[in-house]
VEXDRENRO-170680 format. One line per field, with one value per atom (N, C-alpha, C): atom name; residue in one letter; y, z, x. Coordinates in Angstrom, 1 decimal. Example, Ala and Ser with C-alpha at 12.3 -4.5 7.8 and 13.67 -1.06 7.14 Angstrom:
BEGIN
name [N/CA/C/N/CA/C]
resn [a/a/a/s/s/s]
v [-5.7/-4.5/-3.3/-2.2/-1.1/0.0]
w [7.8/7.8/7.8/7.1/7.1/7.9]
u [13.2/12.3/13.2/12.8/13.7/12.9]
This chain:
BEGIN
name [N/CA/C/N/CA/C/N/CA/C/N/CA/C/N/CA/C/N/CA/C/N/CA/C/N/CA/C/N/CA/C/N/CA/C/N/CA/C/N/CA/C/N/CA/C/N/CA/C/N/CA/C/N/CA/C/N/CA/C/N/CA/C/N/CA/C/N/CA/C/N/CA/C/N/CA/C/N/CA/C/N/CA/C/N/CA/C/N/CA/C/N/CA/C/N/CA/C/N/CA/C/N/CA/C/N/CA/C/N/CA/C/N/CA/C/N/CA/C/N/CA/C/N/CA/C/N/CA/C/N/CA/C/N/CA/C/N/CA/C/N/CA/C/N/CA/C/N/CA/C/N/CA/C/N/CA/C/N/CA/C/N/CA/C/N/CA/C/N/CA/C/N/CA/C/N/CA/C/N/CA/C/N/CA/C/N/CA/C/N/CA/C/N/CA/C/N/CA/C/N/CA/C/N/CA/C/N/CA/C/N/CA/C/N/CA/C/N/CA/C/N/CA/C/N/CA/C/N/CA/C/N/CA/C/N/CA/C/N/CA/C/N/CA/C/N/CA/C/N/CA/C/N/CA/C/N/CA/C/N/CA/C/N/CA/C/N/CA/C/N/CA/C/N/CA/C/N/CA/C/N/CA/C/N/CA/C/N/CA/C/N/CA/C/N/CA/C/N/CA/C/N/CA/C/N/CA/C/N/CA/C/N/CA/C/N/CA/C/N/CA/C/N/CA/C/N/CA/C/N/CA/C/N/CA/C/N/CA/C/N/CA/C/N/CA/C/N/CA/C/N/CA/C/N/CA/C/N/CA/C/N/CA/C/N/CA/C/N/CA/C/N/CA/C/N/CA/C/N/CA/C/N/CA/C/N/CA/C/N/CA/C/N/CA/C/N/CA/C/N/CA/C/N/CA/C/N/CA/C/N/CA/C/N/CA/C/N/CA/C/N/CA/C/N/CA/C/N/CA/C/N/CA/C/N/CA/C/N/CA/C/N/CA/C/N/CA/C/N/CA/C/N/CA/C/N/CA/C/N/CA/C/N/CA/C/N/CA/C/N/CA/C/N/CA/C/N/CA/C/N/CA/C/N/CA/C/N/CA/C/N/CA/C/N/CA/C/N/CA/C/N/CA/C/N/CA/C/N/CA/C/N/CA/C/N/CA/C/N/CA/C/N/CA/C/N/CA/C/N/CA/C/N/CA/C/N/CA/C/N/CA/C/N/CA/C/N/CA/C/N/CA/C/N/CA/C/N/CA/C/N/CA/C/N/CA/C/N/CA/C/N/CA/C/N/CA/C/N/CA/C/N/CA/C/N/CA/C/N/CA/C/N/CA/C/N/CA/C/N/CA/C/N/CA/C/N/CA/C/N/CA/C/N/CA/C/N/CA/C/N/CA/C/N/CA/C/N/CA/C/N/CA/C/N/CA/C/N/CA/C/N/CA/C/N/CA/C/N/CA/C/N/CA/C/N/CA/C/N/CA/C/N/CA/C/N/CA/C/N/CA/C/N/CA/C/N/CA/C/N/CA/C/N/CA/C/N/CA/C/N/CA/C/N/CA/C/N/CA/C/N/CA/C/N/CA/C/N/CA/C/N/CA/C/N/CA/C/N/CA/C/N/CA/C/N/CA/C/N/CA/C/N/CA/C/N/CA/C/N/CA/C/N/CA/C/N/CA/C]
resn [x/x/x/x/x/x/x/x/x/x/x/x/x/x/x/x/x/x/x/x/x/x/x/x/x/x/x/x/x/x/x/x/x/x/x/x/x/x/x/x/x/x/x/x/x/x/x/x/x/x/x/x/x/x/x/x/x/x/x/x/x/x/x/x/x/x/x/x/x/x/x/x/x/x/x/x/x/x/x/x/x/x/x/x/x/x/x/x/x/x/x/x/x/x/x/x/x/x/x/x/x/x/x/x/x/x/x/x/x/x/x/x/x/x/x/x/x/x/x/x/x/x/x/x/x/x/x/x/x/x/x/x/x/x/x/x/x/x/x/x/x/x/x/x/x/x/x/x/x/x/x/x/x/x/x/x/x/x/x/x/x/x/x/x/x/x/x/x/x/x/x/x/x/x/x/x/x/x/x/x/x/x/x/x/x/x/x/x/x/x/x/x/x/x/x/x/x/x/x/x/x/x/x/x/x/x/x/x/x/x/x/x/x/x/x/x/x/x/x/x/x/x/x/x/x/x/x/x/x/x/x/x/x/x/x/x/x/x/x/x/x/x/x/x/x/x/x/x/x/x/x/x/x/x/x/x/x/x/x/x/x/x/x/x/x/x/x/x/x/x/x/x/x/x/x/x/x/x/x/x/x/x/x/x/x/x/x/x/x/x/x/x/x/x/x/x/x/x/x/x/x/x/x/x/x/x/x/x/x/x/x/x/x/x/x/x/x/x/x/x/x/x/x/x/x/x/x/x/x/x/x/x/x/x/x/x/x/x/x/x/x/x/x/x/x/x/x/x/x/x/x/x/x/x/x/x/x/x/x/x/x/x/x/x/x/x/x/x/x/x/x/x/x/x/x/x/x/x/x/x/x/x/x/x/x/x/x/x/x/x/x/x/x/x/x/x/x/x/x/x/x/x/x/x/x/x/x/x/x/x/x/x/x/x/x/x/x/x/x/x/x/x/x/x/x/x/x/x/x/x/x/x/x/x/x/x/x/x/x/x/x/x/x/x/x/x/x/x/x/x/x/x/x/x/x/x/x/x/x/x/x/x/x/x/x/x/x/x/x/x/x/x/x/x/x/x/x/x/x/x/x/x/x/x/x/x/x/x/x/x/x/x/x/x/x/x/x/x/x/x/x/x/x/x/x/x/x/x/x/x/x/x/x/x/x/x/x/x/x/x/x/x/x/x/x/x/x/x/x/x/x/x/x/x/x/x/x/x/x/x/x/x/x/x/x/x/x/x/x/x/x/x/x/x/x/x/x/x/x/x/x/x/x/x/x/x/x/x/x/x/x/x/x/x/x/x/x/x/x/x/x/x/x/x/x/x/x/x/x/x/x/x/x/x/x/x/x/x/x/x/x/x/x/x/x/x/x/x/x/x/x/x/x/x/x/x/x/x/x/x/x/x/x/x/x/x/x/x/x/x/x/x/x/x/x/x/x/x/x/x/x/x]
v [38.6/39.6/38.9/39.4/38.9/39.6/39.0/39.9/40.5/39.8/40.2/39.8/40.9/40.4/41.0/39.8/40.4/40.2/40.5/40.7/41.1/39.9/40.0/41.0/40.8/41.6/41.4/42.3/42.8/43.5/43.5/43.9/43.7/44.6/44.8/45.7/44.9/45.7/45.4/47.3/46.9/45.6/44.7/43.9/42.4/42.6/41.6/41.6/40.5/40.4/39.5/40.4/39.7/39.0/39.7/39.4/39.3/38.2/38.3/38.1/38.4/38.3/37.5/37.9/37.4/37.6/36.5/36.7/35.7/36.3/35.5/35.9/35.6/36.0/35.1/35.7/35.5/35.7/34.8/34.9/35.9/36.3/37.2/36.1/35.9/35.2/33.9/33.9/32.4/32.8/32.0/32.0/31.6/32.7/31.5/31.5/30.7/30.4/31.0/31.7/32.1/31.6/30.5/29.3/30.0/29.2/29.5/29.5/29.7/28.9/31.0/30.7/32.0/33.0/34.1/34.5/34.6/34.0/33.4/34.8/35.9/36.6/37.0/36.4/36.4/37.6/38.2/39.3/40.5/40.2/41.5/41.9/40.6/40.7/41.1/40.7/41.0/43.0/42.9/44.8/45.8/45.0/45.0/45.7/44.3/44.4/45.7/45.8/46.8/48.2/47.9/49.7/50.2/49.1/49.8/49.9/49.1/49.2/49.5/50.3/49.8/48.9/48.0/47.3/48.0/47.2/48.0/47.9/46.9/46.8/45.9/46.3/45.0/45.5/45.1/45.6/44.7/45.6/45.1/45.4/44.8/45.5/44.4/45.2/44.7/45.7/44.2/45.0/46.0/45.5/46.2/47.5/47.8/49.0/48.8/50.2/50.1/50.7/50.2/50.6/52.0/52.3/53.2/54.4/54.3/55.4/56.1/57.1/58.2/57.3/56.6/56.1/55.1/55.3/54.7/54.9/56.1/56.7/55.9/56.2/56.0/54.1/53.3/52.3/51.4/51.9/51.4/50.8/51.5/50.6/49.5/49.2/47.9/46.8/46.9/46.3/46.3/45.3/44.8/43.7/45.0/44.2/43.9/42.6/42.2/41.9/42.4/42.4/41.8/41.7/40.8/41.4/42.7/44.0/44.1/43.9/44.3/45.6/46.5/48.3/48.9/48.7/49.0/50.3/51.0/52.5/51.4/51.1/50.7/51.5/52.4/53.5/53.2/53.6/53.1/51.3/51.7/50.5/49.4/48.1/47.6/48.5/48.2/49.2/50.5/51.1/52.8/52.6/51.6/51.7/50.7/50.7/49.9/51.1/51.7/52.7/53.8/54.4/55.5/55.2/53.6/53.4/53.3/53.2/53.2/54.5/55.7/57.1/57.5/56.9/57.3/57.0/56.0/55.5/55.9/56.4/56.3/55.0/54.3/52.9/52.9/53.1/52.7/51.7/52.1/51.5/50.2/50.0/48.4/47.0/47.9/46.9/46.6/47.5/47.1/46.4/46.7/45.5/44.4/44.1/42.6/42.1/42.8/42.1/41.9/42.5/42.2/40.6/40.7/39.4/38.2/38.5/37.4/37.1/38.2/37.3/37.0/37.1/36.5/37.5/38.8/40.1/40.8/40.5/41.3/41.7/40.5/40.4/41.1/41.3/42.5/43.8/44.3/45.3/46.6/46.3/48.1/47.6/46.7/47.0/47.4/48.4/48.6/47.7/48.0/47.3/46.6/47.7/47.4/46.4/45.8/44.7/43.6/43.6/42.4/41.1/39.8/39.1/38.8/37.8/37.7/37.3/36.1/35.9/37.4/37.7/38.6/39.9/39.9/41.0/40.5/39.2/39.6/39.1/38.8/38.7/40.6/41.4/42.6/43.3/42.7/43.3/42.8/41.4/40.6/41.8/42.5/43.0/44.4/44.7/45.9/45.9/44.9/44.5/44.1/43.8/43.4/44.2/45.9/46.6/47.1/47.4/48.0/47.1/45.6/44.7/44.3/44.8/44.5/44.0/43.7/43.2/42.0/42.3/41.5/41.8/41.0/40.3/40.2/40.3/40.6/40.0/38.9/38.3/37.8/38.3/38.0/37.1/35.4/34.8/35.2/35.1/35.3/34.0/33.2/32.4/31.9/32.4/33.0/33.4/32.6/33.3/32.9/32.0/31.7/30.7/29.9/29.2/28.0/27.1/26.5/26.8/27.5/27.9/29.4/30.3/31.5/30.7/29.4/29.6/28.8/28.7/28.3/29.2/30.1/31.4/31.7/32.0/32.5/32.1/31.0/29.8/30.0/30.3/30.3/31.8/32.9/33.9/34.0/33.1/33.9/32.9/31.7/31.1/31.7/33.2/33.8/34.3/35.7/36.5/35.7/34.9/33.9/34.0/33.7/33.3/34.5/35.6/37.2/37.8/36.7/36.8/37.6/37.9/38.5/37.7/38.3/37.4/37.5/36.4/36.6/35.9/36.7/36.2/35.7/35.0/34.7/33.5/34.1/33.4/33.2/31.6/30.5/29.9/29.2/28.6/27.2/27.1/26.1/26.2/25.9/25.8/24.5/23.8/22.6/23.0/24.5/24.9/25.4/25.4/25.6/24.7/23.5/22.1/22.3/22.5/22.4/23.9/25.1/26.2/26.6/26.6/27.3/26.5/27.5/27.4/27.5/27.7/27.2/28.0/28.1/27.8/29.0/30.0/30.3/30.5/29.7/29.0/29.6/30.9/31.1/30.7/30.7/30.5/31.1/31.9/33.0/33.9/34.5/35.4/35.1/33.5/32.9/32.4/32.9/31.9/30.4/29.2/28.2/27.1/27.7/27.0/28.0/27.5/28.2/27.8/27.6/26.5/26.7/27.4/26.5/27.4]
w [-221.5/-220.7/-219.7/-218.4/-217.7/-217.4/-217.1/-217.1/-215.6/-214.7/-213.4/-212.8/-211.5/-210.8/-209.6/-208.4/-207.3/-206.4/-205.3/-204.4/-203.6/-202.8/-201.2/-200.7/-201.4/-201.5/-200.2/-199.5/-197.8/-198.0/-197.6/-197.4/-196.2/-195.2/-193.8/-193.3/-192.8/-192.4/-190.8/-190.1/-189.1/-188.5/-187.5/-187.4/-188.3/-189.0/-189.9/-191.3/-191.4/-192.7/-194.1/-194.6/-195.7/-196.8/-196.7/-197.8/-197.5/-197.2/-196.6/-197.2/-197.9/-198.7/-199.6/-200.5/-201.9/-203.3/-203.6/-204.5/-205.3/-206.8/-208.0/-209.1/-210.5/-211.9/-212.4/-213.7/-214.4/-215.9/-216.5/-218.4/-218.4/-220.0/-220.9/-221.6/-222.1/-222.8/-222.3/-221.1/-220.0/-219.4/-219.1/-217.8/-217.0/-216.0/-214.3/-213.1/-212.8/-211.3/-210.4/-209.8/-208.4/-207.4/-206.7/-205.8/-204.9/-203.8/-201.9/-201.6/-200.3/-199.3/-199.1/-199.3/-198.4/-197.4/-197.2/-196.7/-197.0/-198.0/-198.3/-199.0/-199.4/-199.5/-201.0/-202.0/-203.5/-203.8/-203.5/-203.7/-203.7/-202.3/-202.1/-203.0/-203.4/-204.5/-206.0/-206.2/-207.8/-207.6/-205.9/-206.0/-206.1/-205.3/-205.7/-207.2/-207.6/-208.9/-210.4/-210.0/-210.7/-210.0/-208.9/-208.5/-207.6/-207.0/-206.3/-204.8/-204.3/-202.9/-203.3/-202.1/-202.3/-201.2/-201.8/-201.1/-199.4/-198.3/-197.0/-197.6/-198.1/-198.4/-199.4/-200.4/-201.6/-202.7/-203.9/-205.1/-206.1/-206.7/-208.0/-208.9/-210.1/-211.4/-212.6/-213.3/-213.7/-215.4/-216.2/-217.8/-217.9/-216.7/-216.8/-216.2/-215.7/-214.9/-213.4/-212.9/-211.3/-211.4/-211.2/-211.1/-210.5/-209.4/-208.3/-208.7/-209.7/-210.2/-210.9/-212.0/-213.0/-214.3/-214.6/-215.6/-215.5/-214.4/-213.9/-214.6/-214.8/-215.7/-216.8/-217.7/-219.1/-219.0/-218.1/-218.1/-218.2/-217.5/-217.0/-217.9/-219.0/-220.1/-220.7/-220.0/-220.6/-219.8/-218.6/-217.3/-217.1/-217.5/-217.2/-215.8/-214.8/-213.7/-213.6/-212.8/-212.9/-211.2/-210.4/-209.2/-208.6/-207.2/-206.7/-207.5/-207.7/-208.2/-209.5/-210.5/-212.1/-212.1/-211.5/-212.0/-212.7/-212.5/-213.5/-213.0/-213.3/-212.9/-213.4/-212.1/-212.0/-212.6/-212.9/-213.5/-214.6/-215.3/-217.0/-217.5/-218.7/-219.4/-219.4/-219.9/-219.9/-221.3/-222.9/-223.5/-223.4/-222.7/-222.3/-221.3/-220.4/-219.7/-220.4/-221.3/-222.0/-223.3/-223.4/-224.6/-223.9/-222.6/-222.0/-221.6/-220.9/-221.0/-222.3/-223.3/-224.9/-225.1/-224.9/-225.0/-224.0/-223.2/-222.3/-222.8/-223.3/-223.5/-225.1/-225.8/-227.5/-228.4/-227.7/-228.5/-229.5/-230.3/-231.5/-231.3/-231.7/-231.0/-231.1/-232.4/-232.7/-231.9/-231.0/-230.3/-229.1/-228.6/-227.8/-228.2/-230.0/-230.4/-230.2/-230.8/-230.7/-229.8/-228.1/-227.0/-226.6/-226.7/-226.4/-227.2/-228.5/-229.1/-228.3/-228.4/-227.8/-226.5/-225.7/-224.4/-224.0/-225.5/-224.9/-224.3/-224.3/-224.1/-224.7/-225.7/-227.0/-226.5/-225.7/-225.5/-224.0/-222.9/-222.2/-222.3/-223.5/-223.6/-223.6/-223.3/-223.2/-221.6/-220.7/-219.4/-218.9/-217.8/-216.4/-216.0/-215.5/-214.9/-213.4/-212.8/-211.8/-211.5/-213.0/-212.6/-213.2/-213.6/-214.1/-213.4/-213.1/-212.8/-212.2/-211.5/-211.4/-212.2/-212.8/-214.2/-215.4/-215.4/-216.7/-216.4/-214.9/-214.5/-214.5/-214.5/-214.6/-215.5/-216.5/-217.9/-218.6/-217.8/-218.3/-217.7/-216.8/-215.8/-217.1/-217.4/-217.8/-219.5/-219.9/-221.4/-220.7/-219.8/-219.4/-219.4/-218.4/-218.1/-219.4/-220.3/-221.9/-222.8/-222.4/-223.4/-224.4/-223.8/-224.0/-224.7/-224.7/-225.4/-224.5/-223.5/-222.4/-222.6/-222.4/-222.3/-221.1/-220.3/-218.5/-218.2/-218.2/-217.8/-215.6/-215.0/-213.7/-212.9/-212.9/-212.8/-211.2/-211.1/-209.2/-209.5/-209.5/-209.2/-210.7/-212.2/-213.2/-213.5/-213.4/-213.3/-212.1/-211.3/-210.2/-210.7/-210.6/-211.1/-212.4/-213.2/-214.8/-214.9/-216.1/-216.5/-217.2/-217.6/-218.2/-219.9/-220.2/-221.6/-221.3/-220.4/-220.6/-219.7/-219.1/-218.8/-219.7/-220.8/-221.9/-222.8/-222.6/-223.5/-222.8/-221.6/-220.9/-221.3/-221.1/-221.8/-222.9/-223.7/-224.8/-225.3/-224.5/-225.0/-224.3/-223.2/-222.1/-223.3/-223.9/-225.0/-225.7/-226.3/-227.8/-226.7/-225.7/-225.1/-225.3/-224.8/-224.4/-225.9/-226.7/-228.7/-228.5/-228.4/-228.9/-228.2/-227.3/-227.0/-225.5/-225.1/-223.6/-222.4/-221.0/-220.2/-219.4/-218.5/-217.1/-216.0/-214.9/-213.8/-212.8/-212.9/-212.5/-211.3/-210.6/-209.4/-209.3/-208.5/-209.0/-207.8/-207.6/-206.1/-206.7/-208.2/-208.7/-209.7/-209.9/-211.3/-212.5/-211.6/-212.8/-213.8/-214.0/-214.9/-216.1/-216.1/-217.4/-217.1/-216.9/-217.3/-218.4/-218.4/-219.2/-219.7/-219.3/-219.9/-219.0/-217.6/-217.1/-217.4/-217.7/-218.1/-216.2/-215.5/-214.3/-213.3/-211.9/-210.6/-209.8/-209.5/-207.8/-206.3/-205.8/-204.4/-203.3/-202.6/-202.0/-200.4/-199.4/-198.0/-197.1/-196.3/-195.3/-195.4/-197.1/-197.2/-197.5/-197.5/-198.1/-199.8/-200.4/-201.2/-200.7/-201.3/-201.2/-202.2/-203.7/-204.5/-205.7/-206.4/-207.7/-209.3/-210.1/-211.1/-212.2/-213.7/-213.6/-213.6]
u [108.6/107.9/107.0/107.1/105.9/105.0/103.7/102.1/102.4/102.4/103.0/103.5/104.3/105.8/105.6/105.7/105.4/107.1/107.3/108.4/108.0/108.1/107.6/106.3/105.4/104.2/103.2/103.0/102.2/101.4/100.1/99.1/98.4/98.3/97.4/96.4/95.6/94.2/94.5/95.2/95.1/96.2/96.0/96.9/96.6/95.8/95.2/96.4/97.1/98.0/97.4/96.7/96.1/96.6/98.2/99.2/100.5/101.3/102.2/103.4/104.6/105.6/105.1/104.3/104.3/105.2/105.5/106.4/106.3/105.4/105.5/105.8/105.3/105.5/104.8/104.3/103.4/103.4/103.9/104.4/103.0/103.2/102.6/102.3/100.7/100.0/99.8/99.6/99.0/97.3/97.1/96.0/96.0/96.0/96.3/95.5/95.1/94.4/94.1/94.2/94.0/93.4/93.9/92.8/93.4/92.3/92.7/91.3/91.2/89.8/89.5/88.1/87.8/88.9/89.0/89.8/91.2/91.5/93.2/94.0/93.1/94.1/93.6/93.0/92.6/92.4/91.5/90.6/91.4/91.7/93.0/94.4/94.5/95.7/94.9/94.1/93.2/93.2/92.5/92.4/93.9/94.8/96.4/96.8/96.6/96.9/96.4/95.1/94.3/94.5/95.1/95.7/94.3/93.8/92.3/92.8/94.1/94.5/95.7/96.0/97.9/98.4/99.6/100.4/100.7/100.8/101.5/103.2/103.7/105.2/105.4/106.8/106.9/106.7/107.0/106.8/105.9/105.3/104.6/104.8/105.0/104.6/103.7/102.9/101.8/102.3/102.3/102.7/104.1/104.6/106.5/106.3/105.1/104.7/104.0/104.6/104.2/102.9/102.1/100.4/100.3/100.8/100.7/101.6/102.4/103.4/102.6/103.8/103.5/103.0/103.0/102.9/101.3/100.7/99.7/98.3/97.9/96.8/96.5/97.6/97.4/97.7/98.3/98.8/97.1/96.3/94.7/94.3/93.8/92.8/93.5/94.7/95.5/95.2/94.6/94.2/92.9/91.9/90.5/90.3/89.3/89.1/87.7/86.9/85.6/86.1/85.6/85.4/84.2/84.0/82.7/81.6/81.5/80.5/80.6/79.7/79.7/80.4/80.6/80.7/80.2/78.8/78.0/77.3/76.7/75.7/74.2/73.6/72.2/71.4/71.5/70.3/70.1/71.4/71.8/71.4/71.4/71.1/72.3/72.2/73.4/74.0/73.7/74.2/74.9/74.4/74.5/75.6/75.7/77.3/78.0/77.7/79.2/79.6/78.5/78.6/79.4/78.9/79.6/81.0/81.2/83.0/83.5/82.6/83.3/83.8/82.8/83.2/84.3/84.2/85.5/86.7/87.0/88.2/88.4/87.7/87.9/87.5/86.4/86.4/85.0/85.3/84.0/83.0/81.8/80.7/80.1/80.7/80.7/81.7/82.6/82.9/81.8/81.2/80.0/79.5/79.0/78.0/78.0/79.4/80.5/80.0/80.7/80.3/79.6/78.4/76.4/76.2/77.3/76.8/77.8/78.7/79.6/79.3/78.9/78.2/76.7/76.1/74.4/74.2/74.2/73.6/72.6/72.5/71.4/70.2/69.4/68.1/67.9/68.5/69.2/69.6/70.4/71.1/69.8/68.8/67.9/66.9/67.9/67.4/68.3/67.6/68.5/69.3/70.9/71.7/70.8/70.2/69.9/68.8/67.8/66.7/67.2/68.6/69.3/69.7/68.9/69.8/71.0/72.0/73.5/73.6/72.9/74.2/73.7/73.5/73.1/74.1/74.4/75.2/76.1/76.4/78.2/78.6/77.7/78.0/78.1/77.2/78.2/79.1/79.1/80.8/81.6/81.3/82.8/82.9/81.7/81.7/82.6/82.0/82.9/84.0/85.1/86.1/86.6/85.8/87.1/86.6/86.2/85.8/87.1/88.1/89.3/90.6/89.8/90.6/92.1/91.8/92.9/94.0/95.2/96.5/96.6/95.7/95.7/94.0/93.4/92.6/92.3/91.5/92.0/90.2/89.9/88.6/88.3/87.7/87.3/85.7/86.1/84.5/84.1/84.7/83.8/82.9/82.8/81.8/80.6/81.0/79.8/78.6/77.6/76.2/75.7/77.0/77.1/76.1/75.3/74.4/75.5/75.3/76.4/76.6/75.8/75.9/76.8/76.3/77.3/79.0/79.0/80.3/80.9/80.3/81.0/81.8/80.8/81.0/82.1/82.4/83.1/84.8/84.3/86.0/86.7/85.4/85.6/86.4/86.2/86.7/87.8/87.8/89.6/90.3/90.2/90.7/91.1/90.6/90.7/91.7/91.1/92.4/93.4/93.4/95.1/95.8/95.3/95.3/95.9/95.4/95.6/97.1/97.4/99.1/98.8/97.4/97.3/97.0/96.7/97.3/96.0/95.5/94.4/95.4/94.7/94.5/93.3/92.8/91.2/90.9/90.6/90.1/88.9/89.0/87.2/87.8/86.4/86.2/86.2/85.1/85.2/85.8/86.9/87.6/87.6/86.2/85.6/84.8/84.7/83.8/84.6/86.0/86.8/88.4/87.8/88.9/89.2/90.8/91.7/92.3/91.7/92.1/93.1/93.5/94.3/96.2/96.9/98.5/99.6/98.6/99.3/98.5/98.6/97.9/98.7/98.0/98.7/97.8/98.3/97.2/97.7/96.5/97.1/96.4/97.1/96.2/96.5/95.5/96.1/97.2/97.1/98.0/98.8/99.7/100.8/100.4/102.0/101.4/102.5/101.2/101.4/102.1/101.8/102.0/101.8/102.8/103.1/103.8/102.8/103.1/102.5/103.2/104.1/105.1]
């Protein structure tokens, strides 16, 4: 089974081609790269992917499903995305938005606990999202994005903003995911901050992809 499958995948803003026949795949239970220079197209494929844009032309499917179809709804909480933006409600606590996506989706409250502890959250979890730090915020984007225990993993820049102790943490858990038979796709500018974890690379530049391995 693969995590995802692209075919000849387009995306355009305007006369701008941000994504130009892409075409890959991506085993179930890997972790993979997403390199390219600014502008290369990354971002746009991660929002692709999570069903936040649609493709101009091309097919996707993510978990043997078309994001954009009938089967799309209930497909979601199998798909964790950490975008440039935590997704957090500023007003709320960190707690309280990970507690209210817990009630959303049916998840018992001790897996919030879990992740307040696994990511160095504890001493945070009763401030406002909104006086939090970057690293402290996207340390709870990334609790949000793996509240649901995901299947696909979907990371824009998760170590952006990181300390070297949380991007440890960080490694350490896309580790387990991987262990647990599920799959990421994560794009880094520096990808020297988790040597050795990624199972292969897709590099893209100006919308092409360039390289794809393994």
């Amino acid at each position: 089974m693969n995590a995802i499958e692209l075919s000849r995948l387009e995306k355009r803003f305007g006369s701008v081609r941000a994504l130009d026949r892409v075409t890959a795949s991506l085993p179930q239970g890997t972790i993979t790269l997403l390199a390219g220079s600014n502008g290369a197209g990354k971002t746009t494929l991660l929002r692709i992917l999570a069903s936040l844009t649609r493709p101009t032309r091309g097919t996707v499917r993510v978990l043997e499903v078309d994001p954009f179809g009938r089967e799309g709804a209930a497909w979601r909480s199998h798909v964790g995305y950490l975008g440039q933006e935590a997704g957090l409600y500023g007003e709320l606590r960190v707690r309280e938005n990970l507690e209210f996506c817990a009630k959303v989706h049916g998840i018992k409250p001790r897996r919030v606990d879990a992740l307040l502890h696994e990511l160095g959250l504890e001493a945070v979890a009763d401030q406002r999202a909104s006086t939090l730090s970057l690293g402290y915020l996207r340390r709870a984007g990334l609790a949000r994005a793996q509240l649901t225990e995901p299947s696909l993993l979907l990371l824009d820049e998760p170590w952006n903003g990181l300390d070297a102790e949380a991007s440890q943490q960080l490694s350490q858990q896309l580790r387990r995911h991987r262990q647990a038979g599920r799959s990421a796709l994560v794009a880094a500018h520096n990808p020297d901050a988790a040597q050795g974890l990624f199972d292969g690379v897709l590099r893209l530049e100006r919308g092409h992809l360039v390289e794809s391995h393994p």
